[in-house]
N, C-alpha and C positions, 0 to 999 in steps of 0.2 A: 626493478619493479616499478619506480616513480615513473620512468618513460613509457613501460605499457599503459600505466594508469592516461596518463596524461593523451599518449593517444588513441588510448581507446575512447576518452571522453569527446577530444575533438570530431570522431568518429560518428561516435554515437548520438550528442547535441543536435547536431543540424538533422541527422535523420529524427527523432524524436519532434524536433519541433517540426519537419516537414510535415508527419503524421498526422499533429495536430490541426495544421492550418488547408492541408491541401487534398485531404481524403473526405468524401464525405461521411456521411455517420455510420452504412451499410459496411463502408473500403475502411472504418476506423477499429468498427467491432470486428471484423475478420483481422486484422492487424492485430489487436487486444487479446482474441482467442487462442492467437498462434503463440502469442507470449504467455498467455496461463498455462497452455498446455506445456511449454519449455519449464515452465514452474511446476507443474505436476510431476514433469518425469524427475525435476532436482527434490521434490516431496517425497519421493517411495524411498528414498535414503531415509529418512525420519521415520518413514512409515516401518521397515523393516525389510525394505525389496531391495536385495544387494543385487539380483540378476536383472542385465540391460533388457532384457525380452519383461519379465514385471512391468519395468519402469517403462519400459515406449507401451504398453497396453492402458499401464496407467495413465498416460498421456493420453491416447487416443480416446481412452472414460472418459476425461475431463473432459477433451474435446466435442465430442459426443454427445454431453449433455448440457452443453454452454448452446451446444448449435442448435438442437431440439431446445433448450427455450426461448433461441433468439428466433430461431423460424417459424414459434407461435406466438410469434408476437411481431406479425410483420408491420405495424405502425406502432410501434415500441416507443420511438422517438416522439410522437407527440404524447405522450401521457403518461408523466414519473408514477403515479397511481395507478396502474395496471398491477395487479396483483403479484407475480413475479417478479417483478422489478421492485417497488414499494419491498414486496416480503424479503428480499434480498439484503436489502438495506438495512430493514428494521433488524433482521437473525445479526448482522453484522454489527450491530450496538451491542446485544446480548453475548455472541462469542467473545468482542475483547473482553466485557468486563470479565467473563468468567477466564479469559487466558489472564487477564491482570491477578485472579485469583491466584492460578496458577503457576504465573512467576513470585508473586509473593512467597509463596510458601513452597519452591523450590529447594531442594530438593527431595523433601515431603511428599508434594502436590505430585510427583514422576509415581507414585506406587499405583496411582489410577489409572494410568496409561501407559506404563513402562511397558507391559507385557502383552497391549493389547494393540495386533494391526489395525482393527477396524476401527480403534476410536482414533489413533493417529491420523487414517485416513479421512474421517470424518470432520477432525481439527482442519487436514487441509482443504477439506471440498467447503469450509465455513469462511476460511482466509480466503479462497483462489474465486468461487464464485461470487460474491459478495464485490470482491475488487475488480471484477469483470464488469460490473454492472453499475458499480459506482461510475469508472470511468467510461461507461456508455450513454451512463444518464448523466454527467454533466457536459460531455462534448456535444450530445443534443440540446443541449440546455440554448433553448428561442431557436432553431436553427431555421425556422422558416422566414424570422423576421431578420437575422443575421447571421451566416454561416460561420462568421467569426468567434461569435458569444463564447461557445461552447469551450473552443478552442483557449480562448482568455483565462476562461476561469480555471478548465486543467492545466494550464500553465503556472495559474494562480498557485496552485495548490503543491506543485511541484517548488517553485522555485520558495515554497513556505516550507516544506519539508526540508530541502536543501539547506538552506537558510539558516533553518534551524538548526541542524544538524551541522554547519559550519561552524555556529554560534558557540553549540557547545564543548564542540571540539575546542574553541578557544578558548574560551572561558573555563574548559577542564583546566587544558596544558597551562594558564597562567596562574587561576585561583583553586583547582579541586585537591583538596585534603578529602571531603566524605565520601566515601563510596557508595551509588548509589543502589547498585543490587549485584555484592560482588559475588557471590555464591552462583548468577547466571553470567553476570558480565564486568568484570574485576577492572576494565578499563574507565568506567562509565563514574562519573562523582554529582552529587549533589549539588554543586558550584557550576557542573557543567550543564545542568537540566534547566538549572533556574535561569544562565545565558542564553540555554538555547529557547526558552521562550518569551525570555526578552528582546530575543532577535526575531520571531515569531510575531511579536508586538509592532515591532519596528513594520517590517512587510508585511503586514495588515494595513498601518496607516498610509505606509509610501502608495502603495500598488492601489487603494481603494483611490485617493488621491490621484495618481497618476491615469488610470485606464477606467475613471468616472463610472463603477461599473453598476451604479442604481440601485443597490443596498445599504441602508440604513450602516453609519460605521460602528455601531454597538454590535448589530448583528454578524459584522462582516467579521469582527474581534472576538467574538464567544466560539464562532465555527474556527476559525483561525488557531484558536487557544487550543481547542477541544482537540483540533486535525495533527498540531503538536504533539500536544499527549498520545494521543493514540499512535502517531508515527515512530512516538521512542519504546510506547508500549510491542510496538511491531518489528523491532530491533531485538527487543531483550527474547520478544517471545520464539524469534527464529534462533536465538544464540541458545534458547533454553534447551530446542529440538535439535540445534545443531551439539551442544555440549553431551547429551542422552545418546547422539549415534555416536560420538566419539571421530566426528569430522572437523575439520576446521573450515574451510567452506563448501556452499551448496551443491559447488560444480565448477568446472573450466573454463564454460563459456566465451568470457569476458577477459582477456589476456589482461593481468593487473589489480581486477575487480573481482573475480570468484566468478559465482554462475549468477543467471537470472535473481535467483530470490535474492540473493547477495545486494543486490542494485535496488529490487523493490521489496523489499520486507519492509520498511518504513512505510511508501504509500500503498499497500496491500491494508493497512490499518485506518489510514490519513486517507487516502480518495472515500472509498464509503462512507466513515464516518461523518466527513464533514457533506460529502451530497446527500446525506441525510437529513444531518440539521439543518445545512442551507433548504432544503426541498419541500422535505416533509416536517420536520418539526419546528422551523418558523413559514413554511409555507411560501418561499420567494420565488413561484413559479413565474 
């Protein structure tokens, strides 16, 4: 299993960051799309669509309606404040907290939606659209003035998730005695949350430091903080919808890694939320 992992990752790296640096912003959203929609067809498991024919319809929906509102918005890329985009972001502050509701009080919080497709589906059209947009609005992010910008800072944000989520891995395996939400995720400790966003701390200062990226380092550390929390809040709340089907993972995809969501349930959480705060609610256009 460690050898698929390991080359599936060497695999996957370099295409990921080619994405980033060598696609323009049109060839990056098409690229993004193609992954949400692999993410929708791993969601009708959650949802309650065991048949392959649901689940590629269900893909093609997503698809569908990600394309219709990136093709009404053909100058998208200059203006985070376009109404769909902007509302994409804001609904995607509102869903975590309320999924944070929801794992909290797991497995309580499952009678409101245990029984119902369309809220399930709803849950994922609030994760998968929202993370489409986030990562379309920060890869545009200056791109007239630097075609690179954009590319930094989702690198940014990536290698903060990562990061973190190494961190707490370590910080579990050498100090975690508490658990920190073991009713959805029995691996996860207290000891390991508080590492990983100490390591979260760490790669805010290094990377602000390192790639001079002209954000105030207060601001650059509250998004950072924030894109954290949400990233483990997007871990627990895929293991909550995976623990309800009664799967272990999303899909096969990824020989080592499970399926798509398996890889981005973290920044499915972490991209929006923090091209939020960075964007719109400290305004660092």
């Amino acid at each position: 299993m460690l050898k698929y992992r390991l080359i599936s990752a060497f695999v996957l790296i370099p295409i990921v960051i080619a994405a980033l640096f060598l696609l323009p912003p049109v060839g990056f959203a098409i690229v993004t799309l193609v992954v949400c929609m692999l993410a929708a067809w791993e969601w009708g498991q959650f949802s309650g669509f065991t048949s392959r024919s649901q689940r590629v319809w269900l893909a093609v929906l997503c698809g569908f309606i990600l394309a219709i509102m990136l093709f009404t918005l053909p100058e998208y890329h200059h203006d985070i404040h376009q109404p769909l985009v902007a509302g994409s972001l804001w609904v995607s502050l509102a869903w975590w907290v309320a999924a944070l509701l929801l794992v909290l009080f797991y497995p309580g919080s499952a009678a409101i939606w245990r029984h119902s497709k369309v809220l399930r589906l709803i849950f994922g059209l609030l994760t998968i659209v929202p993370f489409f947009w986030g990562m379309v609005a920060l890869r545009a992010w200056h791109y007239d003035e630097n075609h690179y910008s954009g590319a930094i800072w989702l690198l940014y944000v990536m290698i903060l998730v990562w990061g973190a989520d190494s961190g707490a891995y370590m910080f579990g395996k050498l100090f975690g005695k508490h658990k920190l939400a073991p009713k959805v995720s029995p691996g996860k400790t207290w000891q390991g949350f508080i590492g990983g966003l100490f390591t979260a701390a760490i790669i805010s200062w290094g990377y602000g430091v390192w790639a001079d990226l002209a954000v105030a380092p207060s601001i650059l550390l509250v998004c950072s903080i924030f894109a954290a929390l949400a990233s483990v809040l997007g871990d627990l709340t895929e293991s909550m919808f995976k623990r309800e089907a009664g799967i272990k993972d999303s899909g096969h995809l990824i020989p080592g890694h499970g399926g798509i969501l398996d890889r981005i349930d973290s920044l499915t959480a972490a991209v929006p939320v923090f091209a939020c705060l960075l964007l719109l609610v400290f305004g660092t256009i």
